[in-house]
PAVEX-700727 format. One record per atom (N, C-alpha, C, O): atom name; y, z, x; residue in three letters; residue number from 1. Coordinates in pm, 1 decimal, always signed. Example, Ala and Ser with C-alpha at 12.3 -4.5 7.8 and 13.67 -1.06 7.14 Angstrom:
2
pt a->N | v->-569.0 | w->+780.0 | u->+1319.0 | r->ALA | k->1;
pt a->CA | v->-450.0 | w->+780.0 | u->+1230.0 | r->ALA | k->1;
pt a->C | v->-330.0 | w->+780.0 | u->+1320.0 | r->ALA | k->1;
pt a->O | v->-331.9 | w->+846.5 | u->+1423.6 | r->ALA | k->1;
pt a->N | v->-225.0 | w->+708.0 | u->+1285.0 | r->SER | k->2;
pt a->CA | v->-106.0 | w->+714.0 | u->+1367.0 | r->SER | k->2;
pt a->C | v->+3.0 | w->+787.0 | u->+1290.0 | r->SER | k->2;
pt a->O | v->+113.8 | w->+803.9 | u->+1340.9 | r->SER | k->2;
//
This chain:
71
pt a->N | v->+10252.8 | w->+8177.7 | u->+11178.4 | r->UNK | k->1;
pt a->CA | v->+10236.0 | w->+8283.2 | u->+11081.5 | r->UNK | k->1;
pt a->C | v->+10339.9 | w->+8267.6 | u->+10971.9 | r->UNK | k->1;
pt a->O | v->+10460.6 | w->+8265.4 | u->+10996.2 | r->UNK | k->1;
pt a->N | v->+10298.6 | w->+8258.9 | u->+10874.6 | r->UNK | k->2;
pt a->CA | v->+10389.3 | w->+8294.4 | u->+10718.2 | r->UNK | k->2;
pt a->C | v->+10519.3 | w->+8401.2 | u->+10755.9 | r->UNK | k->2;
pt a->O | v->+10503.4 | w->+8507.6 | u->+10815.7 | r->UNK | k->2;
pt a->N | v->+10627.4 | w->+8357.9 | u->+10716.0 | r->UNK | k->3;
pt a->CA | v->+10719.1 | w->+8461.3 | u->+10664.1 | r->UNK | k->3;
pt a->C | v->+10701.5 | w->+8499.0 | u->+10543.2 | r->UNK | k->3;
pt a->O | v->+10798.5 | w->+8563.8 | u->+10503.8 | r->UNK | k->3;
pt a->N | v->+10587.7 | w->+8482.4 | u->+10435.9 | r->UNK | k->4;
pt a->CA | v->+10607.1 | w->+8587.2 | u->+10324.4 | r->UNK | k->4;
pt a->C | v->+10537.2 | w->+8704.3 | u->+10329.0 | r->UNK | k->4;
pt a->O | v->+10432.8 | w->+8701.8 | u->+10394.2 | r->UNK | k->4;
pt a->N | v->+10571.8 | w->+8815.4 | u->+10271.3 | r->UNK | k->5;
pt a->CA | v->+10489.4 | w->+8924.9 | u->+10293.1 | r->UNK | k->5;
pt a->C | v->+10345.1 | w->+8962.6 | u->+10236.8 | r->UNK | k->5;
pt a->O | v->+10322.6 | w->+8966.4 | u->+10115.8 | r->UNK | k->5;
pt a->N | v->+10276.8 | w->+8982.3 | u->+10306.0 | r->UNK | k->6;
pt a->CA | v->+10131.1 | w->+8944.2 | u->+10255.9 | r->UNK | k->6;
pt a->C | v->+10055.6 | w->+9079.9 | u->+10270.6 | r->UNK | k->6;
pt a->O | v->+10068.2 | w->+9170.7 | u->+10352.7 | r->UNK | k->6;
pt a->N | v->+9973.6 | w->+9063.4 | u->+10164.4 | r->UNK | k->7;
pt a->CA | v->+9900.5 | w->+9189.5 | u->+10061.7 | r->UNK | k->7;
pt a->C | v->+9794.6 | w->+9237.5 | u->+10151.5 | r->UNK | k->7;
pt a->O | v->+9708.7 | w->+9168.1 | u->+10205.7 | r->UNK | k->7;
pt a->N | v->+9813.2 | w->+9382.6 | u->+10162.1 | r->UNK | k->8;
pt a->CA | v->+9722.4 | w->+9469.5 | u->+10281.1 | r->UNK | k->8;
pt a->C | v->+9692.9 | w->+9588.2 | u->+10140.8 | r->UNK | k->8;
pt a->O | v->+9772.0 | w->+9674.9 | u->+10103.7 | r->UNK | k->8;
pt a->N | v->+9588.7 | w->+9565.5 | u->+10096.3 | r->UNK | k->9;
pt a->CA | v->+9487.9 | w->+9619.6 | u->+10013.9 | r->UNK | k->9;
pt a->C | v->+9442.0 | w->+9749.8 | u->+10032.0 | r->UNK | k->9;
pt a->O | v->+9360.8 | w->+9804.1 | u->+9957.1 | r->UNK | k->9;
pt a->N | v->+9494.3 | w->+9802.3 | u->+10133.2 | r->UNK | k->10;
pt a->CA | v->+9502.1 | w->+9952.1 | u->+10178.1 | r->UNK | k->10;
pt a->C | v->+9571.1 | w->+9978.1 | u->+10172.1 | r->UNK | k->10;
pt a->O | v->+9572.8 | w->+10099.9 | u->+10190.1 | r->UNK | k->10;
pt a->N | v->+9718.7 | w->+9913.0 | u->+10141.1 | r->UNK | k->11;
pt a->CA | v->+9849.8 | w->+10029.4 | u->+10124.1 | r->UNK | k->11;
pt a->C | v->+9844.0 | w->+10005.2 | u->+9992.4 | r->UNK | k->11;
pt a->O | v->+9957.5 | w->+9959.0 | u->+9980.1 | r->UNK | k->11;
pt a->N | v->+9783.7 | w->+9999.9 | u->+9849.6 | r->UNK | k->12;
pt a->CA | v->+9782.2 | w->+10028.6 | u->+9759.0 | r->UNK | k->12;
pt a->C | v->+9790.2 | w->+10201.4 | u->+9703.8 | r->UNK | k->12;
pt a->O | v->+9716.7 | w->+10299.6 | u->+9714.9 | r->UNK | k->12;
pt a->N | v->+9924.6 | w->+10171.6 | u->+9639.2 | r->UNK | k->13;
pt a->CA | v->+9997.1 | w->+10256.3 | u->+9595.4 | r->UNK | k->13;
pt a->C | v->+9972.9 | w->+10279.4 | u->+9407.0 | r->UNK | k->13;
pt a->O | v->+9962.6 | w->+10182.4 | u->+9331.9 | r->UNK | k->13;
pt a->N | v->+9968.0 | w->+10412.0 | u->+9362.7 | r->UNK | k->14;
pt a->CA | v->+9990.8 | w->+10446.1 | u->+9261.9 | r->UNK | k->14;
pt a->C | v->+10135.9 | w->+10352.1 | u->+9210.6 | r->UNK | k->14;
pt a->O | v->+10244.2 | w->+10345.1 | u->+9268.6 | r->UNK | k->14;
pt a->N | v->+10082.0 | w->+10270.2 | u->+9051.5 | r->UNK | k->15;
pt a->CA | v->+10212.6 | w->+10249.4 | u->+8990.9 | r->UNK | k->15;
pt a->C | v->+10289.4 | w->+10102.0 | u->+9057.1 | r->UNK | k->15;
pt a->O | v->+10388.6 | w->+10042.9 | u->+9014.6 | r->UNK | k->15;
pt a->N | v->+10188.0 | w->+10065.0 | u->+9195.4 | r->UNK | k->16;
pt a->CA | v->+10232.5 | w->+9980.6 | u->+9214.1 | r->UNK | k->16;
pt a->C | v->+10171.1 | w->+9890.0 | u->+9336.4 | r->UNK | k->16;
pt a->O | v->+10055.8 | w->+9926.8 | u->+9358.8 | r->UNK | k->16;
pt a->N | v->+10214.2 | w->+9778.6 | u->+9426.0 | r->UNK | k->17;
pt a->CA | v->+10100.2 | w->+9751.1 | u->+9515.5 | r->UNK | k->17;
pt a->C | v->+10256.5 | w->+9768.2 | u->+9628.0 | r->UNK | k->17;
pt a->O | v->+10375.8 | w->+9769.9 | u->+9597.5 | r->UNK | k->17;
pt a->N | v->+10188.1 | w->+9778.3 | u->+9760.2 | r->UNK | k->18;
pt a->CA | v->+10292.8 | w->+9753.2 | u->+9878.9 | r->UNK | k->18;
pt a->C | v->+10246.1 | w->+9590.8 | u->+9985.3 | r->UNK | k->18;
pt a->O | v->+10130.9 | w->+9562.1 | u->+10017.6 | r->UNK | k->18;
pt a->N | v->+10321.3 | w->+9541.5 | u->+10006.4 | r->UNK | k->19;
pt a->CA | v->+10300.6 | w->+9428.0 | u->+10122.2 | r->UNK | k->19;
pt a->C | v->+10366.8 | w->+9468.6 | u->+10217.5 | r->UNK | k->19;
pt a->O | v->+10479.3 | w->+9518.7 | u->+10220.7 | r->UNK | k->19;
pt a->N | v->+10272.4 | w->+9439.1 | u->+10321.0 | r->UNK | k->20;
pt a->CA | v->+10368.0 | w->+9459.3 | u->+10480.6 | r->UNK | k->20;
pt a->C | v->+10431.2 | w->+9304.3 | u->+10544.5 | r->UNK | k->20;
pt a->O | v->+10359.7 | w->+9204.5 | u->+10535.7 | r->UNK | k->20;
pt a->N | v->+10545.3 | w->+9297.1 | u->+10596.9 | r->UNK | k->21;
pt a->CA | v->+10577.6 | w->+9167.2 | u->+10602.9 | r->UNK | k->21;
pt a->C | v->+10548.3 | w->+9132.7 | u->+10752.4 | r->UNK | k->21;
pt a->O | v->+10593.3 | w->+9205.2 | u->+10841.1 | r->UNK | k->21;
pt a->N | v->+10484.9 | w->+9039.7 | u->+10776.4 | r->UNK | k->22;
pt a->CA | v->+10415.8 | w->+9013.6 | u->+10896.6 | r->UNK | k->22;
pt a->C | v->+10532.0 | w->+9000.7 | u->+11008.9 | r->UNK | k->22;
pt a->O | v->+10480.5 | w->+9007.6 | u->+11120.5 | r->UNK | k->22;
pt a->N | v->+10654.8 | w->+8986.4 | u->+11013.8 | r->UNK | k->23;
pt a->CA | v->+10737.8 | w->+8969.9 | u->+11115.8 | r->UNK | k->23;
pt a->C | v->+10769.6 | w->+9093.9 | u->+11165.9 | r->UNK | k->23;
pt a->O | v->+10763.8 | w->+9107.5 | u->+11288.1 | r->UNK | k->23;
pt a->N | v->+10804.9 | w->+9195.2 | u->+11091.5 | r->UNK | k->24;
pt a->CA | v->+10843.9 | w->+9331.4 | u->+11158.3 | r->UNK | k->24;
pt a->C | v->+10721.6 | w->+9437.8 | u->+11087.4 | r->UNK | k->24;
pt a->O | v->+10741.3 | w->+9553.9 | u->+11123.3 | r->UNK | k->24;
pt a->N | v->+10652.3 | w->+9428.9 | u->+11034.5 | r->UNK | k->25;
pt a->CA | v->+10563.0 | w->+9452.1 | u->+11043.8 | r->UNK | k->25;
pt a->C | v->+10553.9 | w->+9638.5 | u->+10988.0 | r->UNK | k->25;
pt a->O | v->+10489.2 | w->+9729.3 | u->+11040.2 | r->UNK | k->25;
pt a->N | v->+10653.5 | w->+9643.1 | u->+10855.4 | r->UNK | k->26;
pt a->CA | v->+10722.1 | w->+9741.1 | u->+10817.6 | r->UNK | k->26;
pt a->C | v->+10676.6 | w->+9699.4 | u->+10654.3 | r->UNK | k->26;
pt a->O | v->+10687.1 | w->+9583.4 | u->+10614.4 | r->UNK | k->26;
pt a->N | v->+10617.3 | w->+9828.1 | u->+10554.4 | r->UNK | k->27;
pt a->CA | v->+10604.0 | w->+9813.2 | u->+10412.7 | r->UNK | k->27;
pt a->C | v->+10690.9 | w->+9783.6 | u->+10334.9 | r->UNK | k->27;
pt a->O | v->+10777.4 | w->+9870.1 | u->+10321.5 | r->UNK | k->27;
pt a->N | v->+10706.6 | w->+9661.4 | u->+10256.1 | r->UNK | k->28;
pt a->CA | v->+10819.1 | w->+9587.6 | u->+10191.0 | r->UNK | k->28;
pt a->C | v->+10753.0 | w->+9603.1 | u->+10022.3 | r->UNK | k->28;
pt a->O | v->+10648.1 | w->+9538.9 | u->+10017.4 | r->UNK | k->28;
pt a->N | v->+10773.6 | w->+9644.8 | u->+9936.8 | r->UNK | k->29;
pt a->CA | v->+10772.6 | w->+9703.0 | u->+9756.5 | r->UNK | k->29;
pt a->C | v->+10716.9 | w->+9566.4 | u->+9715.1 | r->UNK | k->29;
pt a->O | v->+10719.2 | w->+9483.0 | u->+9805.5 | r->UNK | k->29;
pt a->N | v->+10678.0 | w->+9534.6 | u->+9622.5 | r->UNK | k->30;
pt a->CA | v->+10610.9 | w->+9469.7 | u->+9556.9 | r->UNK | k->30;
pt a->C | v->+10706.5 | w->+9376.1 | u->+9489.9 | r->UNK | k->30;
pt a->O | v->+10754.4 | w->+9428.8 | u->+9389.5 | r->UNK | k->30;
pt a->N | v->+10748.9 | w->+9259.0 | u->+9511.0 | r->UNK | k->31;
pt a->CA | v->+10853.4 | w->+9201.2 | u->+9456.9 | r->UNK | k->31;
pt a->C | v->+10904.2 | w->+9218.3 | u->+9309.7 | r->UNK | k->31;
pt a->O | v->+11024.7 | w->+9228.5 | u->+9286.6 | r->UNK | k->31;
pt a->N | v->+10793.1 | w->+9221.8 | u->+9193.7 | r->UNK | k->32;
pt a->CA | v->+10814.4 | w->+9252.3 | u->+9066.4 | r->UNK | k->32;
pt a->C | v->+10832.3 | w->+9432.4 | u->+9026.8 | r->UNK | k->32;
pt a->O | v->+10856.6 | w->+9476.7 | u->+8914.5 | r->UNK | k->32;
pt a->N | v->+10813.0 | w->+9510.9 | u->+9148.4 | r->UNK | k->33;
pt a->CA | v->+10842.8 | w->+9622.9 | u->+9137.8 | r->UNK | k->33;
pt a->C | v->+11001.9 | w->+9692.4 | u->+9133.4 | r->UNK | k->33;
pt a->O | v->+11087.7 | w->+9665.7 | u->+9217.6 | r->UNK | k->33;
pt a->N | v->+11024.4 | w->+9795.7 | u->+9006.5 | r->UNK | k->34;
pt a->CA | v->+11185.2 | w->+9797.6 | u->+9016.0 | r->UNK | k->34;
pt a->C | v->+11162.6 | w->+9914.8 | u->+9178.2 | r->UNK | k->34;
pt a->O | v->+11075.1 | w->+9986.0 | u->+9227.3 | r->UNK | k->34;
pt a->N | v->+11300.5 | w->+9872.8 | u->+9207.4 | r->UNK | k->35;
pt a->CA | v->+11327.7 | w->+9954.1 | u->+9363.6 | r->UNK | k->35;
pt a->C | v->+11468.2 | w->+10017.9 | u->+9348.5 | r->UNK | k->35;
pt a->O | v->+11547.2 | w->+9962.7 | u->+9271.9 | r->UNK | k->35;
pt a->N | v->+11504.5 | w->+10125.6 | u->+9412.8 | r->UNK | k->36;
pt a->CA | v->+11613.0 | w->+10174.5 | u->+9474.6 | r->UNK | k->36;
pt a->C | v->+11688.3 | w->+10164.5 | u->+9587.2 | r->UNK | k->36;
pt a->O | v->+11659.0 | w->+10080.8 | u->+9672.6 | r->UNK | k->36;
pt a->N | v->+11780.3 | w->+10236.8 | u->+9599.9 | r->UNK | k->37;
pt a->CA | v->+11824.4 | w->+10241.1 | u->+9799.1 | r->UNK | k->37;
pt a->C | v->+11865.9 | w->+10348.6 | u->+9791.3 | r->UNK | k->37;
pt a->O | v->+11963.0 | w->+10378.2 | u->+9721.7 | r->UNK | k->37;
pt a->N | v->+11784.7 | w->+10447.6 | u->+9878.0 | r->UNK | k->38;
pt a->CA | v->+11845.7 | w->+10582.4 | u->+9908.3 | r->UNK | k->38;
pt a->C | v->+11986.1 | w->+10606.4 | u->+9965.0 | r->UNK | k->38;
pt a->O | v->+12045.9 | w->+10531.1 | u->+10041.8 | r->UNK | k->38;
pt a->N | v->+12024.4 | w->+10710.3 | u->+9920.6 | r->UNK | k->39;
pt a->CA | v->+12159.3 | w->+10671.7 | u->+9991.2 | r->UNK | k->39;
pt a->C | v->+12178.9 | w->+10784.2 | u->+10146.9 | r->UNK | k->39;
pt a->O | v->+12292.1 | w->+10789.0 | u->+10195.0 | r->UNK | k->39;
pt a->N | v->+12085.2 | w->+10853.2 | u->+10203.5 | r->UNK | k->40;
pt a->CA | v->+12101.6 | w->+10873.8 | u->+10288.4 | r->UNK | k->40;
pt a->C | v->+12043.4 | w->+10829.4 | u->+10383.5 | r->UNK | k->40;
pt a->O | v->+12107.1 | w->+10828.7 | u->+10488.8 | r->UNK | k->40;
pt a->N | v->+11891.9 | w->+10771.6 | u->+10384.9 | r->UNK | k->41;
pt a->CA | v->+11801.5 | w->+10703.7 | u->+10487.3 | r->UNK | k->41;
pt a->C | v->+11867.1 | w->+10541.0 | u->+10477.6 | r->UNK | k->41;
pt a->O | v->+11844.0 | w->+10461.8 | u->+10568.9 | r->UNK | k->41;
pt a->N | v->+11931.7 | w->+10510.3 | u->+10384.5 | r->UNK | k->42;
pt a->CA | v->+11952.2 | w->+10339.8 | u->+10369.4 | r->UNK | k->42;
pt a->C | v->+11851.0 | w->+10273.3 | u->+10347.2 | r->UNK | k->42;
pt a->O | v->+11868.9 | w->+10152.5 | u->+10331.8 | r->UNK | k->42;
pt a->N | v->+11715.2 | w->+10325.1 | u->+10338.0 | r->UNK | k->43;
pt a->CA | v->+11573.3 | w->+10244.0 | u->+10315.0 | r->UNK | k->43;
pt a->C | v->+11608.0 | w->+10173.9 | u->+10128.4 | r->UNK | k->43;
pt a->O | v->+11705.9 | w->+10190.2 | u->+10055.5 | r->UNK | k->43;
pt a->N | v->+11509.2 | w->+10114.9 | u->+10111.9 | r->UNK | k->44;
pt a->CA | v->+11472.5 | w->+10042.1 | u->+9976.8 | r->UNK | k->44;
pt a->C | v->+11324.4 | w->+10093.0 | u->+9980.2 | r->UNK | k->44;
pt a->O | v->+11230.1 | w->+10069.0 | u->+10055.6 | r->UNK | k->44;
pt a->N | v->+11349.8 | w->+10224.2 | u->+9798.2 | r->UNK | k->45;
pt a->CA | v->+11234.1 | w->+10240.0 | u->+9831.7 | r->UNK | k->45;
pt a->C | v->+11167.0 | w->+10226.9 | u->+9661.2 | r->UNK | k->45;
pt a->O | v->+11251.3 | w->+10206.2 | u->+9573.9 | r->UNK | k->45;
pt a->N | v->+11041.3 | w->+10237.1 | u->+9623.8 | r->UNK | k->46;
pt a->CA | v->+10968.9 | w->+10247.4 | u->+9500.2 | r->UNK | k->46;
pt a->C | v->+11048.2 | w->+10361.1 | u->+9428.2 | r->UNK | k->46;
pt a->O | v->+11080.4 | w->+10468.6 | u->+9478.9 | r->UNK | k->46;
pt a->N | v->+11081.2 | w->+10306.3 | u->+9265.4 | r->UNK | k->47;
pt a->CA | v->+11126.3 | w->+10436.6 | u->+9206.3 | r->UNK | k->47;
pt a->C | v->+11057.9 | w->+10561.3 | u->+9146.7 | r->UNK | k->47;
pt a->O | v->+11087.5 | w->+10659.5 | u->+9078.8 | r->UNK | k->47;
pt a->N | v->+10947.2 | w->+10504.2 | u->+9209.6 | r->UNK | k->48;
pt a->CA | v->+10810.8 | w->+10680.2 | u->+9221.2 | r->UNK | k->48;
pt a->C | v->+10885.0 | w->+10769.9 | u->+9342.9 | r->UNK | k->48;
pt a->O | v->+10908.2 | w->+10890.6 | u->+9336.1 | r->UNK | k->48;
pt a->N | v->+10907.6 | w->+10705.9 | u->+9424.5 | r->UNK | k->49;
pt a->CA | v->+10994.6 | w->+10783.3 | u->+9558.2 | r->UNK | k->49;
pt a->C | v->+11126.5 | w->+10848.4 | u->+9520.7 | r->UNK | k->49;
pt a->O | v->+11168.1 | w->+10935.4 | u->+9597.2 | r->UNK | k->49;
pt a->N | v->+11204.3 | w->+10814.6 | u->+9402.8 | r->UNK | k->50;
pt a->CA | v->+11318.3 | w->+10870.5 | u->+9361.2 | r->UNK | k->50;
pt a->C | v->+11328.0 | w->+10998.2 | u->+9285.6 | r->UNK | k->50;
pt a->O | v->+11281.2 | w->+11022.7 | u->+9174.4 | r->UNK | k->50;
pt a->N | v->+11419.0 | w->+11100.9 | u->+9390.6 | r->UNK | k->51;
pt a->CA | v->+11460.6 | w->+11250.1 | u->+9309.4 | r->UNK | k->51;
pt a->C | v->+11579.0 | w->+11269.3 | u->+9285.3 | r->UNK | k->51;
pt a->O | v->+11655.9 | w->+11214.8 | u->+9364.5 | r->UNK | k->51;
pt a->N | v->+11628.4 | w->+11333.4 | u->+9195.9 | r->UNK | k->52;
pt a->CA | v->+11756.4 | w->+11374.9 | u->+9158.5 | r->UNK | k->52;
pt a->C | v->+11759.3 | w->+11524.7 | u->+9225.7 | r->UNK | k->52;
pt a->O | v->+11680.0 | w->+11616.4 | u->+9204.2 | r->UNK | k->52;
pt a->N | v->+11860.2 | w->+11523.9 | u->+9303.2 | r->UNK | k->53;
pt a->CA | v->+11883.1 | w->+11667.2 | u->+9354.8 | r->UNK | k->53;
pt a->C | v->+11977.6 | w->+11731.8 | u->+9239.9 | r->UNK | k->53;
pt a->O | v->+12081.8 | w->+11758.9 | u->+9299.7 | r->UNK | k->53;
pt a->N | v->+11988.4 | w->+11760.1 | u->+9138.6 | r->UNK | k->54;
pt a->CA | v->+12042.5 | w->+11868.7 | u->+9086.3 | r->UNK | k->54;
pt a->C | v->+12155.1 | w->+11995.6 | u->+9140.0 | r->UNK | k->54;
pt a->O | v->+12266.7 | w->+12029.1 | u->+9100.4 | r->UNK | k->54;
pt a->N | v->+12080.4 | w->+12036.3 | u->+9229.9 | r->UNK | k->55;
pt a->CA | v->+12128.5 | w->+12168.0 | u->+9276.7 | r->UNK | k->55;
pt a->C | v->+12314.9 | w->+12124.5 | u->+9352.9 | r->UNK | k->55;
pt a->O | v->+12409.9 | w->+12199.1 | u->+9376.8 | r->UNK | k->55;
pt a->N | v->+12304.2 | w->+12031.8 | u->+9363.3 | r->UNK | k->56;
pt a->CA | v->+12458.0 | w->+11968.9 | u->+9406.1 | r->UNK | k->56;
pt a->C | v->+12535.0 | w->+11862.8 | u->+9284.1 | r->UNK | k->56;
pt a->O | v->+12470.2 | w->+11792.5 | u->+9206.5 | r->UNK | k->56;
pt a->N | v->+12672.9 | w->+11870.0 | u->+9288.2 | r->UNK | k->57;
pt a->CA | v->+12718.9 | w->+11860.7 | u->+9197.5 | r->UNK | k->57;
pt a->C | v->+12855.0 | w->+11756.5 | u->+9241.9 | r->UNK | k->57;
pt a->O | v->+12961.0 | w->+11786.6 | u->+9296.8 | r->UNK | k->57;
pt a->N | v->+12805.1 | w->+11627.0 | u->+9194.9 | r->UNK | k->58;
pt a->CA | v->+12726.2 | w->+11526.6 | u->+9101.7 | r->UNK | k->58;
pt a->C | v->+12624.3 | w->+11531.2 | u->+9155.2 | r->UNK | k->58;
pt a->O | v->+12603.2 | w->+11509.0 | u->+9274.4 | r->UNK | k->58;
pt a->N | v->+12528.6 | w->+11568.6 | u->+9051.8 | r->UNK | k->59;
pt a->CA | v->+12367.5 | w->+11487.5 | u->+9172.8 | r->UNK | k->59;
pt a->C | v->+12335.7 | w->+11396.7 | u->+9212.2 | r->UNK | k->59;
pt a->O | v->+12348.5 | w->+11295.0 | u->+9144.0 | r->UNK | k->59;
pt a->N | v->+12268.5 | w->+11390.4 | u->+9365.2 | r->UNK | k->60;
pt a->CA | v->+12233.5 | w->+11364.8 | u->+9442.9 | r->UNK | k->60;
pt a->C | v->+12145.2 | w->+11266.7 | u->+9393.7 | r->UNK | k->60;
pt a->O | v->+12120.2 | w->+11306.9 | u->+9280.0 | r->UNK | k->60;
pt a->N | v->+12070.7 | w->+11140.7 | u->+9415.4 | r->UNK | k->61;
pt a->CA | v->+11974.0 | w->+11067.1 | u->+9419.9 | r->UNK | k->61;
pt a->C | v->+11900.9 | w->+11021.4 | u->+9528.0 | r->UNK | k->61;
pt a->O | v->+11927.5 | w->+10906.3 | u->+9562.5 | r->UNK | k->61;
pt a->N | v->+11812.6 | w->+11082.7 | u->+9593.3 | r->UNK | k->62;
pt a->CA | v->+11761.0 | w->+11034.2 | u->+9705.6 | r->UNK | k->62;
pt a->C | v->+11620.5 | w->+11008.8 | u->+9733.7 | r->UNK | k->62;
pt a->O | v->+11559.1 | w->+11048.9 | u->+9634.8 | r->UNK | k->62;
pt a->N | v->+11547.3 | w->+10966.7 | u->+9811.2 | r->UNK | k->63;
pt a->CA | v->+11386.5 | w->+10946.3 | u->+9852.9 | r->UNK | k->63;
pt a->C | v->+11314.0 | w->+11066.1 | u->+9842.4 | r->UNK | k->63;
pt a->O | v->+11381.1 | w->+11169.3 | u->+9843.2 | r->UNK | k->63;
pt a->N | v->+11185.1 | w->+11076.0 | u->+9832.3 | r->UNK | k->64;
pt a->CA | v->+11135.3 | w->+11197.7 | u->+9859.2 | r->UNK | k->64;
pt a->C | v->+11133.3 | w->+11254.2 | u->+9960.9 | r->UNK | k->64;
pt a->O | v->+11140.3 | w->+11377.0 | u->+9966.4 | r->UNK | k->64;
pt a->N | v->+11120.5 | w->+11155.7 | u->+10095.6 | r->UNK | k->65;
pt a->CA | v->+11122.1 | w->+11216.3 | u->+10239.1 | r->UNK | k->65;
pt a->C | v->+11272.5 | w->+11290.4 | u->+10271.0 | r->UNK | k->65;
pt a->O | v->+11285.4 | w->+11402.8 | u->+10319.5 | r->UNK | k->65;
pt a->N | v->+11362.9 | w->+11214.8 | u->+10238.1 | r->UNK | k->66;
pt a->CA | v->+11496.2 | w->+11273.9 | u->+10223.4 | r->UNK | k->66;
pt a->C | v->+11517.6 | w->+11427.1 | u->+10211.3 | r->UNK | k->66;
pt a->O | v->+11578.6 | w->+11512.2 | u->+10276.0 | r->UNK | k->66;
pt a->N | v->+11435.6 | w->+11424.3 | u->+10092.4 | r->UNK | k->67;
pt a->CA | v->+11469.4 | w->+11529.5 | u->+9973.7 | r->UNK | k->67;
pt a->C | v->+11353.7 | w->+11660.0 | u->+10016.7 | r->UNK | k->67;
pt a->O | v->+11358.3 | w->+11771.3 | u->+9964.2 | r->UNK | k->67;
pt a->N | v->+11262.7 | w->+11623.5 | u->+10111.3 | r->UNK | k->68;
pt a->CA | v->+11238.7 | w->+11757.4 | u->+10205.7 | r->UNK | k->68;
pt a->C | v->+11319.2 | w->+11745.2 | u->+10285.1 | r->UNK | k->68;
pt a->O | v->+11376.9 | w->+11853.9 | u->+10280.4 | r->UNK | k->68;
pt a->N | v->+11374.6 | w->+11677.6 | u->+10370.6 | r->UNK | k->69;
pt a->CA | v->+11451.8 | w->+11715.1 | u->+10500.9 | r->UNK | k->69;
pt a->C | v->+11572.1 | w->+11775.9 | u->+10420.9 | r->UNK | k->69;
pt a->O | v->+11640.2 | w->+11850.5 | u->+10491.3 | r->UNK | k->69;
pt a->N | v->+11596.0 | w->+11768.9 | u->+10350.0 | r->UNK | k->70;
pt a->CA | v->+11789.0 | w->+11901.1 | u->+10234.5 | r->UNK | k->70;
pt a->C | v->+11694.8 | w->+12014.1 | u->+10253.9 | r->UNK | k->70;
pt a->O | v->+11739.0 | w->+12116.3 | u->+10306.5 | r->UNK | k->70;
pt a->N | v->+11578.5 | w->+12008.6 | u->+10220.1 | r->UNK | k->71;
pt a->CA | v->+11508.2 | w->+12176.8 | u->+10175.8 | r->UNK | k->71;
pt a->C | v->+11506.6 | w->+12179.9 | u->+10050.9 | r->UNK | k->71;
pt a->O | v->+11464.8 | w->+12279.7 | u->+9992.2 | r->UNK | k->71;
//
């Protein structure tokens, strides 16, 4: 089996495409896609997934999943 990550046509994403990488078998961003790193999950994620928490001071930059689990 290939180590490159190869295109699953169902995780097509708004704004961008996703590949799952056949070894761990976990959604890896689109190589030409710009990306982030949350800073509380440690994931690398699409910068459609990125929020600025505001309400804390400096704000916060984190994932969306993140950014329900604050409330």
């Amino acid at each position: 089996m290939s180590t490159q990550a190869i295109l699953d046509p169902r995780l097509g994403v708004k704004g961008g495409t996703r590949y799952r990488n056949p070894k761990t078998g976990k959604l890896v961003p689109d190589p030409k896609e710009v990306t982030f790193k949350c800073k509380y999950c440690g994931e690398t994620k699409p910068l459609d997934d990125m929020r600025t928490l505001t309400r804390f001071f400096p704000p916060v930059v984190v994932c969306r999943e993140c950014e329900k689990k604050m409330g």
